[in-house]
MARLUMTOR-39491 format. One line per 8 residues: number of its first residue (from 1); their letters; for each residue x, z, y of N, C-alpha, C. Coordinates in nm, 2 decimals, always signed. Layout:
BEGIN
NUM	A	X,Z,Y,X,Z,Y,X,Z,Y; ...
This chain:
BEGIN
1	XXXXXXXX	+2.14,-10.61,+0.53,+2.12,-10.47,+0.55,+2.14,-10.44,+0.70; +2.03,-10.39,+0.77,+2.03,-10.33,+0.88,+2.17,-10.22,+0.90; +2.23,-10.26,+1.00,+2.37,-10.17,+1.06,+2.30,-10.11,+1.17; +2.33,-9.96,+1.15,+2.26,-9.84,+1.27,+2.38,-9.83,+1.35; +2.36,-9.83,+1.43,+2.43,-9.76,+1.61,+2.51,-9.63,+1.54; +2.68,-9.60,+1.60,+2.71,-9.51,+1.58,+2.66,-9.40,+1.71; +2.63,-9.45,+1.78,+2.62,-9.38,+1.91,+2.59,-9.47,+2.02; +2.55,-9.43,+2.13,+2.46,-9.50,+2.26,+2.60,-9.51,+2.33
9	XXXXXXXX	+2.66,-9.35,+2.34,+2.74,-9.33,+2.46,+2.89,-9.26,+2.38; +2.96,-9.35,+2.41,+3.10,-9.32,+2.26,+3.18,-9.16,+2.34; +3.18,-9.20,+2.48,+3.25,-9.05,+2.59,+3.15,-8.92,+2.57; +3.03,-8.94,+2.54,+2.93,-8.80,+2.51,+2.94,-8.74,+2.38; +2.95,-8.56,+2.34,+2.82,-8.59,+2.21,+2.71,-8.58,+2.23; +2.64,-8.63,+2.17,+2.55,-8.70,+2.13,+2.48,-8.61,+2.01; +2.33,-8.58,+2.03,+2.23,-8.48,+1.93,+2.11,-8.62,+1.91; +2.13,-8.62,+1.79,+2.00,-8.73,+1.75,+1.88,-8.67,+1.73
17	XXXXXXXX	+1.69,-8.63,+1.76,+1.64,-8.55,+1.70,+1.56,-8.66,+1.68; +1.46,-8.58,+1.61,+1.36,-8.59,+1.53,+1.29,-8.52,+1.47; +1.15,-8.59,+1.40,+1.04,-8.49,+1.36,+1.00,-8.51,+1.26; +0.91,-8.44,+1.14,+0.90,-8.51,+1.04,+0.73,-8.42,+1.05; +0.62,-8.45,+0.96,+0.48,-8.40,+0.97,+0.36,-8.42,+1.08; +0.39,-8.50,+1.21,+0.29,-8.51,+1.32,+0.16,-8.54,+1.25; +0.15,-8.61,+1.21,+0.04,-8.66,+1.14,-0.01,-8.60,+1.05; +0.00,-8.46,+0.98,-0.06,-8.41,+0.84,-0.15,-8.31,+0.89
25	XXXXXXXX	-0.25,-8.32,+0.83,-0.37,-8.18,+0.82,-0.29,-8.04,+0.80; -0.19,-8.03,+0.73,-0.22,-7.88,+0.73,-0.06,-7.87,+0.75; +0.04,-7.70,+0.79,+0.14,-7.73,+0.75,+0.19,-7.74,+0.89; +0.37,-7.70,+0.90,+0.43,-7.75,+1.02,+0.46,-7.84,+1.06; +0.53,-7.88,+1.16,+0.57,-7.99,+1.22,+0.72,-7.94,+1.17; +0.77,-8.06,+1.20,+0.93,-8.04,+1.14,+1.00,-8.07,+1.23; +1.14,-8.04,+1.34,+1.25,-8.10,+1.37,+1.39,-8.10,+1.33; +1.41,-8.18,+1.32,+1.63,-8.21,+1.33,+1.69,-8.22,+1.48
33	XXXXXXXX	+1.79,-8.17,+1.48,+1.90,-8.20,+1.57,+2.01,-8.24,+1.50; +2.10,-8.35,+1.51,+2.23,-8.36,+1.46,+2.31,-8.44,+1.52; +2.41,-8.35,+1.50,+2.55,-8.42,+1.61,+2.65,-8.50,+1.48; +2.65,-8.61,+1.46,+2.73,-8.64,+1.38,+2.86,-8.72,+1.44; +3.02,-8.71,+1.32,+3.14,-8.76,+1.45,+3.12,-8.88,+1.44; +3.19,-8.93,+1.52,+3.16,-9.03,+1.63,+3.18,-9.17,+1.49; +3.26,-9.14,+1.40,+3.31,-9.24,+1.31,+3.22,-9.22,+1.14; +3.10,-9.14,+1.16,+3.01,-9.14,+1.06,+2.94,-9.25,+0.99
41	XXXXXXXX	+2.99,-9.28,+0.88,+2.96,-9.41,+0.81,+2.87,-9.33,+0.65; +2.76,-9.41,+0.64,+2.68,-9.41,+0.49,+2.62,-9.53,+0.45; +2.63,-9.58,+0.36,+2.54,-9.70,+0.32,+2.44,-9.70,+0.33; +2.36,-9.55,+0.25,+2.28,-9.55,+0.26,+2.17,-9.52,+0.36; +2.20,-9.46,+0.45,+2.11,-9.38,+0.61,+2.11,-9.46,+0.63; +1.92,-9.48,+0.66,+1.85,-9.52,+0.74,+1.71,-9.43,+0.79; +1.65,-9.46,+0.84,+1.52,-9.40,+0.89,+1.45,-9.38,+0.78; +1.36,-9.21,+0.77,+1.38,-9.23,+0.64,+1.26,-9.26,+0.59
49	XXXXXXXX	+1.18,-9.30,+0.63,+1.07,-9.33,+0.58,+1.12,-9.52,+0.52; +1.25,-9.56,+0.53,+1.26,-9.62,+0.41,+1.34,-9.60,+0.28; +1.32,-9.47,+0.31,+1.41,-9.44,+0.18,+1.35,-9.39,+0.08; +1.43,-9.41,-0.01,+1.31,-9.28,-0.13,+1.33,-9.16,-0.10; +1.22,-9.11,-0.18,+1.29,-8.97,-0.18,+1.40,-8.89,-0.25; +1.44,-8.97,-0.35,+1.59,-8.97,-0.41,+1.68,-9.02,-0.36; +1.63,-9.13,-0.27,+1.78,-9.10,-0.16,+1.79,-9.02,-0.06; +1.68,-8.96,+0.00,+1.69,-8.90,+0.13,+1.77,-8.72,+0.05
57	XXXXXXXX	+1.74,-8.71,-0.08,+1.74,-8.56,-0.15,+1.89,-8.60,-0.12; +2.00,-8.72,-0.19,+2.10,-8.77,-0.18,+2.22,-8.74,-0.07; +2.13,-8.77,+0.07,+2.16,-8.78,+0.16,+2.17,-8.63,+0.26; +2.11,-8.58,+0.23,+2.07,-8.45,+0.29,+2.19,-8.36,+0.30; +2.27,-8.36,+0.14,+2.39,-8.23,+0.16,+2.50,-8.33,+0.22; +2.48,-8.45,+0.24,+2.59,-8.51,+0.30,+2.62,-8.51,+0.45; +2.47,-8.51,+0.47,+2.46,-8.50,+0.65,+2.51,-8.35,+0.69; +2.43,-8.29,+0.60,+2.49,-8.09,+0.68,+2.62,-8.08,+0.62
65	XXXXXXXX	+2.68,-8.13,+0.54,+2.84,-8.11,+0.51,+2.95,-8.15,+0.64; +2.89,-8.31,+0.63,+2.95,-8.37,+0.77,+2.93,-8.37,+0.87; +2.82,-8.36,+0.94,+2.79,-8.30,+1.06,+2.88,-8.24,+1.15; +2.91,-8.24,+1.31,+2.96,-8.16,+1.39,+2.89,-8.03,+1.42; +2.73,-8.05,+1.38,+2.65,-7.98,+1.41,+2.51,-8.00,+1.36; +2.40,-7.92,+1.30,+2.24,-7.97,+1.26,+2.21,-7.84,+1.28; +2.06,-7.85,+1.29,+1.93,-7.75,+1.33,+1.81,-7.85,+1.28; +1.75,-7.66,+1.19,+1.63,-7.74,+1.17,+1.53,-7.65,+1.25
73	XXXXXXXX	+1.41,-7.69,+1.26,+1.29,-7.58,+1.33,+1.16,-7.63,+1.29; +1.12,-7.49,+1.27,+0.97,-7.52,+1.25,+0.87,-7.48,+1.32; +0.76,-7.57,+1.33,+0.68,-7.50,+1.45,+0.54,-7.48,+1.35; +0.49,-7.40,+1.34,+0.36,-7.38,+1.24,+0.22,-7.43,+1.24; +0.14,-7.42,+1.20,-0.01,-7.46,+1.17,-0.03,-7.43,+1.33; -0.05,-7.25,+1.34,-0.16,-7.20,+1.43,-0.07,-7.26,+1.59; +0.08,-7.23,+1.59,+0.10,-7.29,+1.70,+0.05,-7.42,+1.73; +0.07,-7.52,+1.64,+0.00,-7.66,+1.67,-0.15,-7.63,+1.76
81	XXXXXXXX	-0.23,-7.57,+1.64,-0.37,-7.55,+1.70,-0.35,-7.48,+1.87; -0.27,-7.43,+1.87,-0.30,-7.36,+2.04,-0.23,-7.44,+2.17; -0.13,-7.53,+2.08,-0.06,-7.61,+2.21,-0.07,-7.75,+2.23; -0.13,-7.83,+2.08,-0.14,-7.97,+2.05,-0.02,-8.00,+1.98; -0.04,-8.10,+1.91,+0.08,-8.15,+1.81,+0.15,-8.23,+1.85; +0.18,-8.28,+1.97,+0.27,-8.36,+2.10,+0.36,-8.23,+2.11; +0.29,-8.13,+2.20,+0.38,-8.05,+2.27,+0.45,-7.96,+2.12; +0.38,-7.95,+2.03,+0.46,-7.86,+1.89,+0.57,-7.99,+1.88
89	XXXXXXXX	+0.57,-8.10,+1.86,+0.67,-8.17,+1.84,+0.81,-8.16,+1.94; +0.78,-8.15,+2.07,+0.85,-8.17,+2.14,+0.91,-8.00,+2.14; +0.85,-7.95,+2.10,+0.88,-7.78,+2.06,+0.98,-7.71,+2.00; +0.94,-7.81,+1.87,+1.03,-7.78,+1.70,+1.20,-7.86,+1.74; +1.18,-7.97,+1.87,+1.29,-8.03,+1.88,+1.37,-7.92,+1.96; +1.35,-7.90,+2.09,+1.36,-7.78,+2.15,+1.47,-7.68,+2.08; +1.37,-7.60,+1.98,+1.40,-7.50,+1.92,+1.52,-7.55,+1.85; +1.55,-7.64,+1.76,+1.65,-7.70,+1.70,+1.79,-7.76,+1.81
97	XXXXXXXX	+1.78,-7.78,+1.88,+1.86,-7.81,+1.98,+1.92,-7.69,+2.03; +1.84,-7.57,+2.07,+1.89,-7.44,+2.03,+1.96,-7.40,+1.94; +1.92,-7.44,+1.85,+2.03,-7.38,+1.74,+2.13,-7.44,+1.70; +2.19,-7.57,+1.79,+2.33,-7.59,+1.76,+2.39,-7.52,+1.79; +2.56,-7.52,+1.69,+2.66,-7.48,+1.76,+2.75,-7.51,+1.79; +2.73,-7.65,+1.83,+2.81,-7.73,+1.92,+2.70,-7.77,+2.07; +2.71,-7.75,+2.19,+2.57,-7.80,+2.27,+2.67,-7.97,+2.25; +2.53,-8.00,+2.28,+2.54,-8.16,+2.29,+2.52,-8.18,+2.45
105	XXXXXXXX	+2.55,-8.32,+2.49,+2.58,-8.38,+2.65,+2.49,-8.42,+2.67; +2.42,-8.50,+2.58,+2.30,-8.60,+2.55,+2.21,-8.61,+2.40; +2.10,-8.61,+2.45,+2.04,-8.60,+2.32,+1.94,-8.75,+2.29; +1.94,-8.80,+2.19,+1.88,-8.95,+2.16,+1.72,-8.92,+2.09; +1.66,-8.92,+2.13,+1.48,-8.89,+2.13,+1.41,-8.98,+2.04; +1.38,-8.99,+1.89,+1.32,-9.07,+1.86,+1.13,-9.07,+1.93; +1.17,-9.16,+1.95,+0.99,-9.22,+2.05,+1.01,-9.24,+2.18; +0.91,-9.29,+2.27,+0.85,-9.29,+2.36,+0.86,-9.17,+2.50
113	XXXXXXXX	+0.87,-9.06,+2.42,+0.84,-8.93,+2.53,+0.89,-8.82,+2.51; +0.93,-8.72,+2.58,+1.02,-8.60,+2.58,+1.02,-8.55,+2.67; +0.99,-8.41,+2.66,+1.04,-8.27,+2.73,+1.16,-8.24,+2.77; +1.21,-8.25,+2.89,+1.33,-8.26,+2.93,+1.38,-8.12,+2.87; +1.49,-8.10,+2.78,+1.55,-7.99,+2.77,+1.65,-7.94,+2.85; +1.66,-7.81,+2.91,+1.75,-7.75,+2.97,+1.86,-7.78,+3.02; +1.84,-7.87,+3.08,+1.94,-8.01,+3.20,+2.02,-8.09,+3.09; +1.98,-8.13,+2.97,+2.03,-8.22,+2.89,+2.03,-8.33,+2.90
121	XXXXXXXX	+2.08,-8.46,+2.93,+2.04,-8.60,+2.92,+1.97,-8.59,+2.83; +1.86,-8.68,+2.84,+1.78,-8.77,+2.70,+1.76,-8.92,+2.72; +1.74,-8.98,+2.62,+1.76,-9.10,+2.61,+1.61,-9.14,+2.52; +1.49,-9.18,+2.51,+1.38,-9.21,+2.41,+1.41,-9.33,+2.37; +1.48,-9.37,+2.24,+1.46,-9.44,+2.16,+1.31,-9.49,+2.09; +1.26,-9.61,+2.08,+1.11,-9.63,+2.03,+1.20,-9.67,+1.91; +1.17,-9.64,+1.75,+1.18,-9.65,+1.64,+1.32,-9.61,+1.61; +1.35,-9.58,+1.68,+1.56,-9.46,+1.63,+1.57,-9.41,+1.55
129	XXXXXXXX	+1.48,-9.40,+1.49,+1.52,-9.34,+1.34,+1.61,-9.45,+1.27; +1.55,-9.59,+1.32,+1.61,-9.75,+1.22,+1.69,-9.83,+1.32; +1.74,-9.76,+1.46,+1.84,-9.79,+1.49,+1.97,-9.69,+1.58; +2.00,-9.56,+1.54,+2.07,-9.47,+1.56,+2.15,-9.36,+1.46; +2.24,-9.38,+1.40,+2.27,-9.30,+1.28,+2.24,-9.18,+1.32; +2.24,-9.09,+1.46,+2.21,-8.94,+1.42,+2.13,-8.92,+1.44; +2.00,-9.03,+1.47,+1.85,-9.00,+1.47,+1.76,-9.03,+1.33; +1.86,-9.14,+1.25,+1.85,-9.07,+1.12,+1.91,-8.99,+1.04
137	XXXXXXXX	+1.96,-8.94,+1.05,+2.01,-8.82,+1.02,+1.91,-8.75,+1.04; +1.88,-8.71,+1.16,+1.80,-8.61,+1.19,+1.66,-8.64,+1.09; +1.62,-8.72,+1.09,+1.50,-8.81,+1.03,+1.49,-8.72,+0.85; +1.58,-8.76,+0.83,+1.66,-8.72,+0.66,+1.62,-8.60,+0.65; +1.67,-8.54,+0.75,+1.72,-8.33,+0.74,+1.52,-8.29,+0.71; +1.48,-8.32,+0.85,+1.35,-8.28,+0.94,+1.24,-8.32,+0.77; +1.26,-8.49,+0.74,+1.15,-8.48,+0.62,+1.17,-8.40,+0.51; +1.33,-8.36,+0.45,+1.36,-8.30,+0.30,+1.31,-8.16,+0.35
145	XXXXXXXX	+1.35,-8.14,+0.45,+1.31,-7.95,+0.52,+1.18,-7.93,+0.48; +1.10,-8.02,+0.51,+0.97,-8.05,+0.53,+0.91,-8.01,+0.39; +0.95,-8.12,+0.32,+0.89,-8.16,+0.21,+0.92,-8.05,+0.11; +1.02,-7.98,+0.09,+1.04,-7.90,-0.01,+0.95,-7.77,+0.06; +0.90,-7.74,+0.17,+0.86,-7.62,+0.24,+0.69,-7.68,+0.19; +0.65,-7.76,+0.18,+0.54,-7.77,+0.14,+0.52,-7.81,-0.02; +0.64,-7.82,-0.10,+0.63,-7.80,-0.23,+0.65,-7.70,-0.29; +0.67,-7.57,-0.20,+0.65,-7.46,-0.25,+0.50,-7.39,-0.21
153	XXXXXXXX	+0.43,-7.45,-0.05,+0.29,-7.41,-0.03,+0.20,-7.49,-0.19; +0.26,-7.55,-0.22,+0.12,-7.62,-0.33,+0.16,-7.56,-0.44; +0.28,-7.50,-0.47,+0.23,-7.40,-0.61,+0.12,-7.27,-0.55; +0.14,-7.21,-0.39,-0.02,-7.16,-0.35,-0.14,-7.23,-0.35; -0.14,-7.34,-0.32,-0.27,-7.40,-0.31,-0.27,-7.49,-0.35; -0.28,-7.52,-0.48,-0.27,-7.67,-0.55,-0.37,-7.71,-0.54; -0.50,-7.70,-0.48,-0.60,-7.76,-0.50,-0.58,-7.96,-0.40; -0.47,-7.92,-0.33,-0.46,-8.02,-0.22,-0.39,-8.13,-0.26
161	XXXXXXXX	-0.29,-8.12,-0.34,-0.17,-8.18,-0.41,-0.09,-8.22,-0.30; -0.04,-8.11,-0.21,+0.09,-8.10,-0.12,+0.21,-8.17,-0.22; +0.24,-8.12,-0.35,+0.30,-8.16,-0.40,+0.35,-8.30,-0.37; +0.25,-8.40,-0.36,+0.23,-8.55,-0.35,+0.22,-8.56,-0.22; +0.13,-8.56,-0.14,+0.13,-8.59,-0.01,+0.19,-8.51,+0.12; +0.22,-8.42,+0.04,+0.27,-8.31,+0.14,+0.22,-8.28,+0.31; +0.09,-8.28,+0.30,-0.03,-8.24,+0.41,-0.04,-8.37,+0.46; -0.02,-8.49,+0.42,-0.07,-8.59,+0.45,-0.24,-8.63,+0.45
169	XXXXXXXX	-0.31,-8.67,+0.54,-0.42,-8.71,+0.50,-0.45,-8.79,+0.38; -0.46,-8.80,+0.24,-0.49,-8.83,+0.19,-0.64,-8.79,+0.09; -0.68,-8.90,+0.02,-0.81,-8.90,-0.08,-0.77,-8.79,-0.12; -0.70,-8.72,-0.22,-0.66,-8.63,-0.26,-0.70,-8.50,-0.21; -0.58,-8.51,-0.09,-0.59,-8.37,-0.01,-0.75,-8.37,+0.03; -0.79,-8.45,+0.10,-0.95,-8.47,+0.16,-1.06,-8.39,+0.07; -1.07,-8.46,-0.08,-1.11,-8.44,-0.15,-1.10,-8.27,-0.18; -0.98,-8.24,-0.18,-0.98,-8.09,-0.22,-0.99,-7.99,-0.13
177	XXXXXXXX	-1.00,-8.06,-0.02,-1.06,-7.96,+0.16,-1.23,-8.01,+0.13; -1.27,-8.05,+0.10,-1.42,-8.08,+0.08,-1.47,-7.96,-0.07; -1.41,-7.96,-0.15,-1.41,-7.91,-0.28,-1.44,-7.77,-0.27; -1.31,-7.70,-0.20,-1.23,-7.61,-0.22,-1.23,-7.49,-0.03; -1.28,-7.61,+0.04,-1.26,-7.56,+0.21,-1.12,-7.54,+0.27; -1.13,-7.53,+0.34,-0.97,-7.55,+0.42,-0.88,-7.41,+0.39; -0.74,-7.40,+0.31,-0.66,-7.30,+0.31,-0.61,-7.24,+0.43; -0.54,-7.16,+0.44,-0.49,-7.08,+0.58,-0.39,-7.12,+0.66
185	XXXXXXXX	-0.33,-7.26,+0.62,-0.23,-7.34,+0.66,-0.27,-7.47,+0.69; -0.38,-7.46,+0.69,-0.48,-7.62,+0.77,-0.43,-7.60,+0.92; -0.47,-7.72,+0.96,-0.45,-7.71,+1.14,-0.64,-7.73,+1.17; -0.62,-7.64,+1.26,-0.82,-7.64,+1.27,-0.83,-7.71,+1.36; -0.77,-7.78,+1.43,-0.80,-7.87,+1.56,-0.78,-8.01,+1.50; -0.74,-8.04,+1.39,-0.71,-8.18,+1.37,-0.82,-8.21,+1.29; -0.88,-8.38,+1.25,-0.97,-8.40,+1.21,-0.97,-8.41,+1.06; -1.03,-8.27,+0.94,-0.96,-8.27,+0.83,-1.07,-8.30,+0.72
193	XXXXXXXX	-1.22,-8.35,+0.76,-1.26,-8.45,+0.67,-1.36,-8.54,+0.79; -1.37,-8.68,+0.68,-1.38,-8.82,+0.80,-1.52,-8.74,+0.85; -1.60,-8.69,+0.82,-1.74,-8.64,+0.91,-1.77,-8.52,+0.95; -1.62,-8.47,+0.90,-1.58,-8.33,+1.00,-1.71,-8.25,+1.00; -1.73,-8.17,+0.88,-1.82,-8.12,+0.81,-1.77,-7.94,+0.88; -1.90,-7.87,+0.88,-1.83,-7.73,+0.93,-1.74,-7.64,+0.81; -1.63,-7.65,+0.85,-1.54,-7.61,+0.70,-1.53,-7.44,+0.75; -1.54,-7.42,+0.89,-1.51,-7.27,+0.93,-1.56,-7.16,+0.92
């Protein structure tokens, strides 16, 4: 079993974020912030995309119970469409980082790239979700936020089966944007069938 990092820098706190949705047709982008204490131990946390979804449901009131601190934020359909789904990402982190109430010293970046926040250290971790406990954490919060916010959009629009893919590109979803045309919570800049047919 993979053992995650309690932390980079043991003298800072330390805000783990993360995003959950970059990739889905319709629907927001999701972030986490979490500050967890320095001596945070789970069996189970890891990144959550290896987890089920019955563990991540598991894991979720455990992280905001114990937490020094979490933020979630959302950044929506039409913002993506006006600013790109990079900069909404780096947005929804942003905003969540704001809403601690603890500030953090340093914040641990899952990926490659970041928006320097408001004279915060950052640190980009490439795959931190699967080696930093409070970048999964954050990972955990950002997908369950996520996922239940779009299992309430598919009792509106079930034609998509959000329920299942939760604005993932899938056969499914595709199929019911072909069917049915794009609902009000599509992203109109992303590519939402493969021959990108005029849906507008």
């Amino acid at each position: 079993m993979l053992h995650l990092l309690p932390y980079l820098n043991e003298q800072l706190t330390e805000a783990g974020c993360d995003e959950a949705g970059r990739g889905c047709l319709a629907g927001p982008v999701v972030a986490a912030a979490v500050i967890l204490p320095k001596d945070f131990k789970h069996e189970l946390l890891n990144d959550s995309k290896q987890l089920t979804e019955k563990q991540r449901q598991k894991l979720r009131p455990i992280i905001e119970q114990e937490a020094i601190a979490w933020a979630v934020s959302f950044v929506n359909h039409q913002e993506i469409d006006e600013i790109n789904i990079l900069k909404a990402s780096y947005l929804a982190m942003h905003r969540s980082v704001d809403q601690l109430t603890t500030k953090p010293e340093h914040l641990l970046i899952d990926g490659n790239r970041f928006i320097p926040y408001k004279g915060i250290e950052h640190t980009c971790v490439v795959k931190g979700d699967g080696k930093y406990l409070s970048i999964a954490a954050a990972s955990v919060l950002a997908k369950t936020h996520r996922d239940d916010y779009m299992e309430k959009m598919h009792e509106q629009y079930p034609h998509y089966a959000w329920d299942k893919n939760k604005g993932y590109p899938t056969k499914a979803h595709r199929a019911g944007i072909k069917e049915h045309g794009i609902s009000p919570f599509h992203r109109k800049t992303f590519r939402l069938l493969d021959e990108q047919m005029s849906l507008f």
